[in-house]
C-alpha positions in Angstrom: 17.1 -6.3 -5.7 18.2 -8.0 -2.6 16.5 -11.4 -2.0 16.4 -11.2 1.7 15.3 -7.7 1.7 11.5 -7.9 2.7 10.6 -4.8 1.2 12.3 -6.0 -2.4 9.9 -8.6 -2.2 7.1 -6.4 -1.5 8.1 -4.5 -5.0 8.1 -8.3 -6.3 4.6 -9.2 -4.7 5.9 -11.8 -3.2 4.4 -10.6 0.1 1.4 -8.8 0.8 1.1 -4.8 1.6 -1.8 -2.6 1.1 -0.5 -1.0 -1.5 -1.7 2.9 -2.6 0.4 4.0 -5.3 2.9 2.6 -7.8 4.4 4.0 -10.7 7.8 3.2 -12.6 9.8 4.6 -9.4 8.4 3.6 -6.7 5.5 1.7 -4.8 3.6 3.3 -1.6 2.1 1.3 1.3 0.3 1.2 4.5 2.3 0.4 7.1 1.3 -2.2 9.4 2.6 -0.9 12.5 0.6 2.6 12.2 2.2 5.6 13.8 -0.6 8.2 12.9 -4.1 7.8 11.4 -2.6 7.9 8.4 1.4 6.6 8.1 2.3 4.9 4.6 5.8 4.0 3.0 6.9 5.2 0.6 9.9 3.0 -1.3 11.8 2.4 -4.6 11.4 -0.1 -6.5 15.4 -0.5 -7.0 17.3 -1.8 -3.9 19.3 0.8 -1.6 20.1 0.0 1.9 20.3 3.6 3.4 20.1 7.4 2.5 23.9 6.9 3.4 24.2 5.0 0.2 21.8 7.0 -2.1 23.7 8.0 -4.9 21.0 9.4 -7.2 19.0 12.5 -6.2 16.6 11.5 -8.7 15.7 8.5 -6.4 14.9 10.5 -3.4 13.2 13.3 -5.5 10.6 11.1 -6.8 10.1 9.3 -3.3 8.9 12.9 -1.6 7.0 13.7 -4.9 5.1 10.5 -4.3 4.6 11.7 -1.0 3.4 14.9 -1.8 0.7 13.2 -4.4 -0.6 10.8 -1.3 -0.8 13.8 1.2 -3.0 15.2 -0.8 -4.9 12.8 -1.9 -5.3 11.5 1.5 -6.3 15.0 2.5 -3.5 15.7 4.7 -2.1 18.5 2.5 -3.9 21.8 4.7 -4.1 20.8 7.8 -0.3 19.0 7.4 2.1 15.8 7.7 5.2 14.6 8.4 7.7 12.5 5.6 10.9 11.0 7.7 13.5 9.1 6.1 15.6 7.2 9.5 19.0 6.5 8.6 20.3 3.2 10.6 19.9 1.9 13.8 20.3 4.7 16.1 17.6 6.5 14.1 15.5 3.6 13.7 16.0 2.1 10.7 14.9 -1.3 11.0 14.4 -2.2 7.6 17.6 -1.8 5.3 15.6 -1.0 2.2 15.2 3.2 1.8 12.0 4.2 2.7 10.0 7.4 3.3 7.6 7.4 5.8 4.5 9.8 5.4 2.5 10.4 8.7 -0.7 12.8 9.2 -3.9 12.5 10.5 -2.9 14.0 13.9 -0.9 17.0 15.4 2.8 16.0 15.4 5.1 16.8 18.3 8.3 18.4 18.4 10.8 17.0 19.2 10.1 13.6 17.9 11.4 10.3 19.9 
């Protein structure tokens, strides 16, 4: 874990998030800058900056399976949502800690940004 990495120390509880799912992978939380009714982050527990430097499949398997659970149990699954991973600045990545965001609640545009 990186100890100026602000979503590590989410994973650590060592700041606050309205969390909505853990398990041994990864941990799920409202973000605090909504996007959608519903738009929650979904991250792993272990420490990688980017997708660029995601070296196990595993990792970003059981990140959209999370995401899958939550749609559903948010009851987004029918009518539909969104999961976006931005890749460094130009994308928006602002934090350097892999995450997946899951947005719904709303009709979604194309193209988005």
């Amino acid at each position: 874990m990186a100890t100026d990495c602000l979503f590590c120390r989410i994973v650590k509880k060592e700041i606050p998030a309205t969390i909505v799912a853990e398990n041994g992978h990864c941990i799920a939380f409202r973000d605090i800058n909504p996007q959608a009714p519903t738009h929650i982050l979904v991250i792993p527990r272990q420490h990688v900056a980017s997708l660029n430097e995601a070296k196990d499949p595993v990792v970003i398997g059981q990140m959209h399976q999370m995401a899958v659970q939550l749609a559903k149990a948010e009851g987004l699954s029918e009518r539909g949502y969104r999961t976006v991973i931005n890749t460094n600045a130009d994308a928006g990545q602002t934090a350097f800690h892999i995450h997946l965001h899951l947005l719904g609640g709303r009709r979604m545009t194309w193209p988005p940004g």
